[in-house]
NUTORKE-524199 format. One record per residue (C-alpha): x, y, z; residue in one letter. Coordinates in steps of 0.25 Angstrom, whole numbers, padded with zeros to 4 digits, always signed. Each point is the difference from the previous one (the first is absolute). Layout:
N
XYZa/...
END
This chain:
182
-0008-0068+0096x/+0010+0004-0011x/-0007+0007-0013x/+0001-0004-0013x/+0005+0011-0008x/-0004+0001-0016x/+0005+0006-0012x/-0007+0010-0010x/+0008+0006-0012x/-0006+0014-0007x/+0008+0010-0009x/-0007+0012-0003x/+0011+0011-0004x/+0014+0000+0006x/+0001-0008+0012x/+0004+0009+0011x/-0013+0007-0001x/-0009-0013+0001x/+0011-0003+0012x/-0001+0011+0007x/-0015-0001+0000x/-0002-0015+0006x/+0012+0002+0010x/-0011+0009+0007x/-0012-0011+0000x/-0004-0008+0012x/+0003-0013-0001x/+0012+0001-0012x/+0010-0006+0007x/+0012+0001-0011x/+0001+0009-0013x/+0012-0004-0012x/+0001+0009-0013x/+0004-0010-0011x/-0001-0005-0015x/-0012-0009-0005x/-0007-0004-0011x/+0011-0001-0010x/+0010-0010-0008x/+0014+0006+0005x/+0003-0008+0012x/+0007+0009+0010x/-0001+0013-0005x/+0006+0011+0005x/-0007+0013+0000x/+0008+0007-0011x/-0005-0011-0009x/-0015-0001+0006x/+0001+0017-0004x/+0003-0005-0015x/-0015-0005-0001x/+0005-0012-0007x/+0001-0009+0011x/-0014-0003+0001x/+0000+0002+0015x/-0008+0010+0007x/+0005+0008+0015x/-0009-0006+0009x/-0001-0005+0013x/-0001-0011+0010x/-0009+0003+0013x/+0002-0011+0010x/-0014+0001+0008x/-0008-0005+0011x/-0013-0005-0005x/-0007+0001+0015x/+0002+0014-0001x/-0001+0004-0015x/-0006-0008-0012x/+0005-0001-0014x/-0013+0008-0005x/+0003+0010+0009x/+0015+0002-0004x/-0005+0000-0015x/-0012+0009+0005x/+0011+0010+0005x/+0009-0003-0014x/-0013+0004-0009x/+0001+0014+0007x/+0014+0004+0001x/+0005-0003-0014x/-0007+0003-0012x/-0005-0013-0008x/-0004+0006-0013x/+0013+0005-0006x/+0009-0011-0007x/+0012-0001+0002x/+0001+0014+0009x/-0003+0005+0013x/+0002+0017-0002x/+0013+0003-0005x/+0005-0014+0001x/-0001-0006-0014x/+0004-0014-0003x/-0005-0015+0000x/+0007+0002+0014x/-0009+0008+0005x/-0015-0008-0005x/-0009-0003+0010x/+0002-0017+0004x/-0006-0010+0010x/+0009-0013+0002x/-0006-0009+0006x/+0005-0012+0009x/-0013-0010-0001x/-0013-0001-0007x/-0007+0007+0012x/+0008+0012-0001x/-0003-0001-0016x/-0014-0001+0002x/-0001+0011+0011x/+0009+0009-0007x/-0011-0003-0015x/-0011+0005+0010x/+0006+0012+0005x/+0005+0004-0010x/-0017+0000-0008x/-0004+0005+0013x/+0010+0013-0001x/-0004+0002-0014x/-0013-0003+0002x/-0001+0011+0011x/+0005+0011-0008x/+0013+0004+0008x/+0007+0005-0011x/-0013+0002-0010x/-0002-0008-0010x/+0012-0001-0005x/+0003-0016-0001x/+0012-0007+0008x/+0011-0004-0005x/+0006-0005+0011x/+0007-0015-0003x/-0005-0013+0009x/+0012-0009-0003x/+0007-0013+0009x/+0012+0005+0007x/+0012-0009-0006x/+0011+0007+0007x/+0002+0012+0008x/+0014+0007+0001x/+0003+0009+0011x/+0004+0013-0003x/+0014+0007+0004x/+0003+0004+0012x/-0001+0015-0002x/-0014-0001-0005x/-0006-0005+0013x/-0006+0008+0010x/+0001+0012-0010x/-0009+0009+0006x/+0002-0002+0014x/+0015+0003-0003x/-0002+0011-0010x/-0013+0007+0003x/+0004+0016-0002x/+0005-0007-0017x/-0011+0006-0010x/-0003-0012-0005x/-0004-0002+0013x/-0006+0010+0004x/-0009+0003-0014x/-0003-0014-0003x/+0001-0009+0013x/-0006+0010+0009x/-0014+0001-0006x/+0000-0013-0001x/+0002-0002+0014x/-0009+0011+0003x/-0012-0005-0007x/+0004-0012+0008x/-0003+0005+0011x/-0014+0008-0001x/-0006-0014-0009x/+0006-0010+0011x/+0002+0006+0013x/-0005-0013+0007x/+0011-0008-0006x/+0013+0009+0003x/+0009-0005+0009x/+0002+0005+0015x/+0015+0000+0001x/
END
């Protein structure tokens, strides 16, 4: 029996922190750092950098539905960036950087809606509204080849270590369950 692999598309700050995160979930089978969201087709990163380019980092989390949902990968993207700042995750400051949900269908659309109250609604990150944007996902351009894997190839970086690592940590104490067993 062969698994029918699907598509979820998130940014949430710069892309090697929501990619080093996903690469350690049960049942995400790929992670690729990219552009989406924008006008500019085929940005490169220098040009995404600008802000102009409309596109945010993001990524694309190839996943096995039998084994993760799509309301669980949200659930884990609710906790792990925060969704009340436009346009910046910490020191990261751009249009680059906003908080985005591409989805692939009107299924992932209307999960995404429902999580998305449900997060706010729960107080995660106090009653500060979300901003986070639920737009269709016209087109998504891999990333350069440096930027994938960041972390794993780079973790003693202090990037890494000051802004990946708790990410990754929090990870771990909200979702042990759903951490990978390599």
């Amino acid at each position: 029996m062969s698994t029918q692999y699907e598509q979820a598309t998130l940014g949430g700050g710069c892309f090697w922190c929501l990619e080093a995160v996903y690469q350690m979930v049960r049942g995400v089978e790929r992670v690729v750092p990219g552009y989406a969201g924008g006008h500019v087709p085929n940005p490169t990163y220098e040009q995404v950098c600008t802000g102009t380019t409309g596109h945010a980092e993001v990524v694309q989390i190839t996943y096995d539905p039998t084994v993760i949902t799509y309301a669980d990968l949200l659930d884990i993207f609710w906790h792990i960036h925060d969704p009340t700042t436009p346009n910046r995750q910490g020191n990261d400051i751009g249009p680059q950087y906003r908080s985005i949900i591409l989805y692939h269908n009107e299924e992932q659309r209307r999960i995404a809606e429902a999580s998305k109250a449900a997060a706010e609604a729960s107080g995660l990150w106090g009653n500060r509204p979300f901003v986070t944007e639920i737009v269709p996902l016209t087109a998504f351009y891999e990333a350069e080849p440096y930027h994938h894997n960041y972390y794993r190839r780079n973790p003693s970086q202090g990037y890494c270590r000051y802004v990946i690592e708790p990410k990754i940590a929090k990870f771990m104490r909200t979702y042990r369950d759903r951490v990978k067993e390599d």
